[in-house]
Structure formats: C-alpha cells, structure tokens
N, C-alpha and C positions, 0 to 999 in steps of 0.2 A: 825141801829145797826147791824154787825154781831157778831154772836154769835156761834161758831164752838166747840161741846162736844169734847173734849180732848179723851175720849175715841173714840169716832168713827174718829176723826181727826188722832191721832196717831195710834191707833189700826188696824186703814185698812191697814197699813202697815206690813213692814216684820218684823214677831218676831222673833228678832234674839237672840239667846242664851235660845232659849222659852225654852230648859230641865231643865238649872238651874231654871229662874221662876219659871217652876212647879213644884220643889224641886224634880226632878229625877235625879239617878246618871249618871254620864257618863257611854256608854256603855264602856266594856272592849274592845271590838275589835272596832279599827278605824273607821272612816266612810268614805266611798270612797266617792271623790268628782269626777264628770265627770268632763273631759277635757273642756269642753265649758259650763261655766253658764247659762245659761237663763233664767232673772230675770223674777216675774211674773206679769201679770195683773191686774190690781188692781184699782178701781173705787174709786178717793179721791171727796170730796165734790167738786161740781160744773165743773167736770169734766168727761171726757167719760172713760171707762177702758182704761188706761195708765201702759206703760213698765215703772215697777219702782225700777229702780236702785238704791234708798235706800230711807227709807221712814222717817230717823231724822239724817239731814237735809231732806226734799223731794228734789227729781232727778227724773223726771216722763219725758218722752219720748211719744208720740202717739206710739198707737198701728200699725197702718196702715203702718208704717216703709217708704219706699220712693212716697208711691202714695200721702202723704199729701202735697208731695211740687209737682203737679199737679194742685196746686190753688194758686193764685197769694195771697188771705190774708188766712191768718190760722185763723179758729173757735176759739175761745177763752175755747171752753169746750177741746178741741185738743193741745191746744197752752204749750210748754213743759216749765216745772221747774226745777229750779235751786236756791237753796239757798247754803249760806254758812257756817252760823251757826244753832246750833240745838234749839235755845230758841226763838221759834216765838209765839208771843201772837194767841190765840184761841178766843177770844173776845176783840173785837175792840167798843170800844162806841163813835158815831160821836158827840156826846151831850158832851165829856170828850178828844178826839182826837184833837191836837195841834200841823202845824208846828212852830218850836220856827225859828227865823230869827235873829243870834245876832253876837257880835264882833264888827266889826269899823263898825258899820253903828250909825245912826245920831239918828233914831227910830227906838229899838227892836220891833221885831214884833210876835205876836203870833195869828195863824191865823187856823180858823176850814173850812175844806172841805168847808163849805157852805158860807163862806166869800172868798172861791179863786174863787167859782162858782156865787157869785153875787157882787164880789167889782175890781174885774180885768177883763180885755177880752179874753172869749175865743177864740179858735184857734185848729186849727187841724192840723195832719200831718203823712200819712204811711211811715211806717219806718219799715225796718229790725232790729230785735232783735235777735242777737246771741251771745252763750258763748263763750268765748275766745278759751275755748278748744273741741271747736266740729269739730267735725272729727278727733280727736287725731288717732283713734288707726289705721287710714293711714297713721302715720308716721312709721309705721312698714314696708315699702317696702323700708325704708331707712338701716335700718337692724340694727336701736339703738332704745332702748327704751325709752318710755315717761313716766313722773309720770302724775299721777292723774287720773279721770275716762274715760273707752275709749269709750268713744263717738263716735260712726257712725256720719251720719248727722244729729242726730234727733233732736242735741240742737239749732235747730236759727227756725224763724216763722215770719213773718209779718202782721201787725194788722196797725188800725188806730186811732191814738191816740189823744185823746182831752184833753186840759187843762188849763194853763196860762203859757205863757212863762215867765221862769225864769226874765230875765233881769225884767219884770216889776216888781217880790216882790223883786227884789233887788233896785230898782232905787225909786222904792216904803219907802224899808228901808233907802234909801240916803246911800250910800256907801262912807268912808272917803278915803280922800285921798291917805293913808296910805296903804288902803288896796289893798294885791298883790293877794289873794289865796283867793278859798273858799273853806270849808272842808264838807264832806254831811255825814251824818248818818241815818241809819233806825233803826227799832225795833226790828230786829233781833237780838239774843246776846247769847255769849259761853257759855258753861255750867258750865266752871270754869273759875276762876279769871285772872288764867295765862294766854289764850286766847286772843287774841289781837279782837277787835271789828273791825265791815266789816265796815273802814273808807276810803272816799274813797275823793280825791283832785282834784282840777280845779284852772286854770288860771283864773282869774277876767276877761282880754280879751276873752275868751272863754266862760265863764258863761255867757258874755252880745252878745253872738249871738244869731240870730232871730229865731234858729231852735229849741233851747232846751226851754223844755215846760216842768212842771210838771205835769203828766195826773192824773185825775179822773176818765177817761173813757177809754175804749178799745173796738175798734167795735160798738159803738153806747150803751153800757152799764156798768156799775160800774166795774172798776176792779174786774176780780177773785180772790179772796181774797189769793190762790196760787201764782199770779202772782203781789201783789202787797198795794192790797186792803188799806186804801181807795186811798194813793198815791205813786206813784214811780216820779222818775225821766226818760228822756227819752234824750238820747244823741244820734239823728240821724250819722248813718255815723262810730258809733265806737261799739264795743264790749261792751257787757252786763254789762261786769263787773264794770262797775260805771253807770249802771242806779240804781242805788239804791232803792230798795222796802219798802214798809212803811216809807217813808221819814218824819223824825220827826223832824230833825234838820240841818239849815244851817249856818253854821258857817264862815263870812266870815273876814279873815285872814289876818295879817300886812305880815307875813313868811310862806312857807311852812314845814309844822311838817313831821316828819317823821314818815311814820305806816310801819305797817307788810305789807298791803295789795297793799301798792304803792310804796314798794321799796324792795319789795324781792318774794309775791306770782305776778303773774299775771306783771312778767316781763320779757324781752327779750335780749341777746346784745347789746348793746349800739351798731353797726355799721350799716353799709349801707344794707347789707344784712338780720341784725335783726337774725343772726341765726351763728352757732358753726361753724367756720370754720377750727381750731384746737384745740387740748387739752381739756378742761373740761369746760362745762356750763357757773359756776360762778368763772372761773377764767376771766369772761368781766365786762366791766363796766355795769350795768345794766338801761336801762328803763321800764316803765312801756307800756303793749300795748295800743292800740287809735284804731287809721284809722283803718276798716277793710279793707282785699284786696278783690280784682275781685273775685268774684268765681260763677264757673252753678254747678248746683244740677240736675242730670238725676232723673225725677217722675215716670215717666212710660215707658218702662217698667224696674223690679225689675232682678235682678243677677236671674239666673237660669230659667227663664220665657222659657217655651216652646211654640212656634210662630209656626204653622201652613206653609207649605210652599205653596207661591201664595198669603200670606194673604199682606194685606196694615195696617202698623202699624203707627201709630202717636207716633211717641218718643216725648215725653215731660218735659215739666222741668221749674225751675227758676233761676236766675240771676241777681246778685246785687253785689253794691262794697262799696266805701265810700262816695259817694254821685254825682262822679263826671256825672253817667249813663251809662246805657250798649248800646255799638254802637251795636255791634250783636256778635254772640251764632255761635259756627261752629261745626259742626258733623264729625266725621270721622269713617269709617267702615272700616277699615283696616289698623288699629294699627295705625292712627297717621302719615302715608306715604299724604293722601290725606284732604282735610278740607270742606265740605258744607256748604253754610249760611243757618241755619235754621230760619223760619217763627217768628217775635217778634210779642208777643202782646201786650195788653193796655199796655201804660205808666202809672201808679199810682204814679209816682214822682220819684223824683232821689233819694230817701233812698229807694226806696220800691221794693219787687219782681218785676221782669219783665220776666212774663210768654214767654215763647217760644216751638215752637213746628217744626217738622219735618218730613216729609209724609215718609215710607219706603217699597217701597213692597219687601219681602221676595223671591225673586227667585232660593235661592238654596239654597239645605237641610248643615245643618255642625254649627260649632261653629263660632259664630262671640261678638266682644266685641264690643259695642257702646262707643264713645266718646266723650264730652264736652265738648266745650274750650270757656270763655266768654272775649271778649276782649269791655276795655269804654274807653269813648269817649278821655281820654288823653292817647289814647294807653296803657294803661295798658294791658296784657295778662297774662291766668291762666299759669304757667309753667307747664311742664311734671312731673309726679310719682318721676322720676329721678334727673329732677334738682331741687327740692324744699330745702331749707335748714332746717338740724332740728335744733332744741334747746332743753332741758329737758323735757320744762314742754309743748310743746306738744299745744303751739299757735299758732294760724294765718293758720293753713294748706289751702292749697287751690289751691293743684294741680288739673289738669284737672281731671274730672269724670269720672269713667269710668263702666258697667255693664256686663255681660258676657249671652248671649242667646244661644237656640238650636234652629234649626231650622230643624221640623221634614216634 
C-alpha cells in the first residue's frame, strides 16, 4: 500500500494565491515581479529537493541543473515529473488496484500488480524518458514564441525498466479480429468536468512490439509513486507523453476515437519537416508526436563555469535518439567551424543514454562556447540553433548543445 497525506503531498508545494487563503486583503500597491522567476526547491515524498515548477499538477525538475545528465541512468529520487492533470489519487491500495483489459478482446481482463508480476514474464529494458516539450524555451533563438512550460533540459532521465510486455496481456486477452486501436488511461483526472482526460492512442501493430512493457519497477525498485506508481506504460524510443502513469485501463479498439490529447495538444504539422514553414501553426494538418530525434546533452561543464587556464577538463554528457543508436558525439570549440569525435561510453541499449566524454586542456585565457553534435547510426544529425524548425507548442527541439565558459 501507498499511502501519501494530502497535506504534506500537496502542501510541500507552491502556495499559490496563499493571501486570499489566509483571508488577507490584497495589497494596494502592486507587487513587483522580477524579470526572471526562479521556481523553488522543494523536497516532494520519495524524492531529493527538486526545482518545482508547479506543484498541482507536480512539474519537478533535479536540482543539480546539467551535472545530472553526467550519468548514463538518472536516480529515481532525481528523476523529473511531469503530469497533466491536477487530480492524482494520494493513496493507492494494491489489495483494491486493477488493470481493467477490455473492448474486442475475447477475455476481459482485470489484473492486480501482483498477478502481472507472478502470471506473465518479466523483462527489462533502459530507456530514455522524455517530455515532448523539453528544451522548449531554445526555441527562442528562433525569435517565435512557444506555448507551454519552458523547460531547459531538465525534463527527459534514463532509468531501467522492469515489467511484462504489453503484447503478452494483450494476446493473453485474445485480441478480435476487428480490433485496429488501443486506447490507455491512467488515474490521473481534471478537476472539472469540461477537461478532457489524459487519453492517449496506439496502433494494435504497435502495441504488439517486443519493446513496450508495462513497468512495476524503475532501477531495481517500485515505481516512485511521482513517477508512476504502481504502473505506467513504457514506450521506448518515443516521448513521454503516451507512457501513461498509473495505468488503469486498456482499452483495445475496433476505430480510432478522437481525444483532446492525440489530435490537438502534443501535436506537430503534419509534413516532412514536422514544423511551420509559413503562416500560422494550425492552419496544417496536424499529427501527434512519437519517434524522438537524435539529441546530446552537454553535463559537465555548466554555462558560465569558470575553467582555470592550463587545467584538463572532461566535458561530458549524454546521447540518445529513437532507438536506432548513437554512432558518436562531435565537440566543437570554435563556433561550429570545426567537429572532434568525443570518447563514447557503455552501450546500455539503443533506447538508453549513451554517456560520452571529451579530454580539453584549457590553453588560453578568453571566452569559448562548447558544442554538441550527436549523429546515429542511420545518419541521423543534431542540426544547428539556426536550422531547426519551430512549431507552437514547442516539441521535438534538438538542436545541437551548446555552453558558454571563461577561461581565467
């Protein structure tokens, strides 16, 4: 059983509007707000103090800002949140917890945590977990704005995931013939009526590949209950946004239904480029995103670091795409004119970080920006600041990296 007090669940968060709460008036003179927010730190259950960018829905971030991706898997006390809706149950009982399994299959099925872990076979697998819209607020060197939260890097993590692969409770339930779609729901849910629910859609061909698993475990222990608890979905290879948390129900489908969530948030142009090329956003046809693209994450060191001159620095970092693998990681120290192969390390699979590193001695005092560029194995490459395309809402970014040092 978990069991999370509503008060210290919601309450370690920001109280926001806390004057009206405590029945005081508003001041008469404004309140200035500073030019740059900086959300604060804040220690949610089963987690390390986390940057928390709102706390209903939770939006938590590591504190450690770019050294956390310096490790090929993310701690799970570190590993960042992202919900969608503000109504998540605080008490979960595994004695009363049910995936429902229904639609055209032949036998509904309704199945507790401890029959997916002793009537199916487990299976593991690291994988990259990232939001669709991490790294938005880099689309601002395009010089158009994004909706939704701006996210630096801090929303994607890599962990390792244990559980039973989908396709067996599907094949398990006998799937009819009929059936084209499955539809996934979790426990999360609006606070009002009008709110559309976090629904989210899959191909039948798709749900019967050997990679998606629904996990129990993360890192060798039960889901953080932030991140999922007792079950999510895990969809190597694509964005977060249809791994679905607390997964309660699958619903699998003669047609595809249409929701808020797969045919108008967390969607892109319908074209080749996936991004505006004239006129306005949703004047394109629209899809929903999937495949993540290539992208490296510089860990070490952070924008502004001042670097000793003479010293030998290890720039480091990680690298991952949609499953195809990373060939290697290229450095550049002079704007992007020239490209080094930096050092890869362990392979942990083709969903998973792929640490790299790169030796740098410092020989002369001045400013210099590090750069990094991931290119995998089907030729995929990160593009430049410059050529990436936008779109509104602020998905898929994944222009090359870049940091800014002094060198004293």
């Amino acid at each position: 059983m978990r069991h999370l007090n509503r008060r210290h669940f919601l309450g370690a968060g920001l109280l926001l509007g806390a004057t009206t709460l405590l029945g005081k008036e508003s001041p008469e003179k404004p309140i200035t707000i500073p030019q740059e927010y900086k959300p604060p730190i804040i220690a949610f259950p089963e987690k390390k103090p986390m940057v928390t960018i709102s706390d209903r829905p939770p939006l938590l971030k590591s504190s450690k800002g770019r050294e956390i991706f310096t490790q090929a898997i993310t701690p799970n006390d570190e590993f960042f949140v992202r919900w969608h809706l503000p109504d998540i149950p605080t008490h979960i009982d595994l004695n009363e917890f049910r995936l429902e399994v229904k639609g055209s299959v032949n036998t509904p099925l309704s199945l507790s945590v401890d029959d997916l872990k002793s009537k199916f076979e487990p299976t593991e697998i690291t994988a990259v977990l990232q939001c669709g819209g991490n790294s938005r607020k880099y689309y601002a060197v395009t010089g158009q704005a994004t909706h939704g939260v701006q996210w630096d890097h801090g929303a994607m993590g890599c962990a390792v995931w244990k559980g039973v692969k989908l396709k067996d409770i599907l094949n398990h339930a006998g799937i009819k013939e009929s059936a084209a779609w499955i539809g996934l729901n979790g426990l999360e849910k609006p606070a009002m009526e009008e709110t559309p629910d976090f629904f989210r859609e899959m191909e039948i061909a798709e749900a019967l590949e050997d990679h998606i698993i629904v996990a129990y475990s993360m890192n060798g222990e039960d889901l953080p209950y932030l991140n999922g608890f007792p079950i999510r979905l895990v969809i190597p290879g694509h964005f977060s946004d249809s791994w679905v948390k607390m997964l309660s129900e699958i619903m699998v489908m003669d047609s595809y239904r249409k929701s808020f969530f797969m045919d108008v948030a967390y969607t892109v142009p319908d074209n080749d480029c996936e991004c505006v090329v004239s006129g306005s956003d949703f004047e394109y046809k629209r899809k929903p995103i999937a495949a993540m693209k290539v992208k490296s994450v510089i860990g070490y060191p952070s924008s502004n670091t001042a670097i000793k001159k003479g010293s030998k620095v290890k720039i480091s970092g990680v690298a991952f795409d949609q499953g195809k693998g990373i060939k290697e990681v290229m450095i550049s120290l002079d704007g992007g004119k020239s490209w080094t192969a930096a050092k890869l390390g362990q392979d942990y699979g083709k969903f998973a970080f792929r640490p790299w590193s790169f030796e740098w001695e410092a020989k002369a005092k001045g400013d210099f920006t590090i750069m990094a560029r991931a290119i995998n194995r089907i030729g995929n490459i990160q593009p430049m600041a410059d050529e990436i395309g936008w779109n509104a809402g602020g998905y898929q970014y994944n222009a090359v990296d870049n940091v800014n040092v002094k060198i004293v």
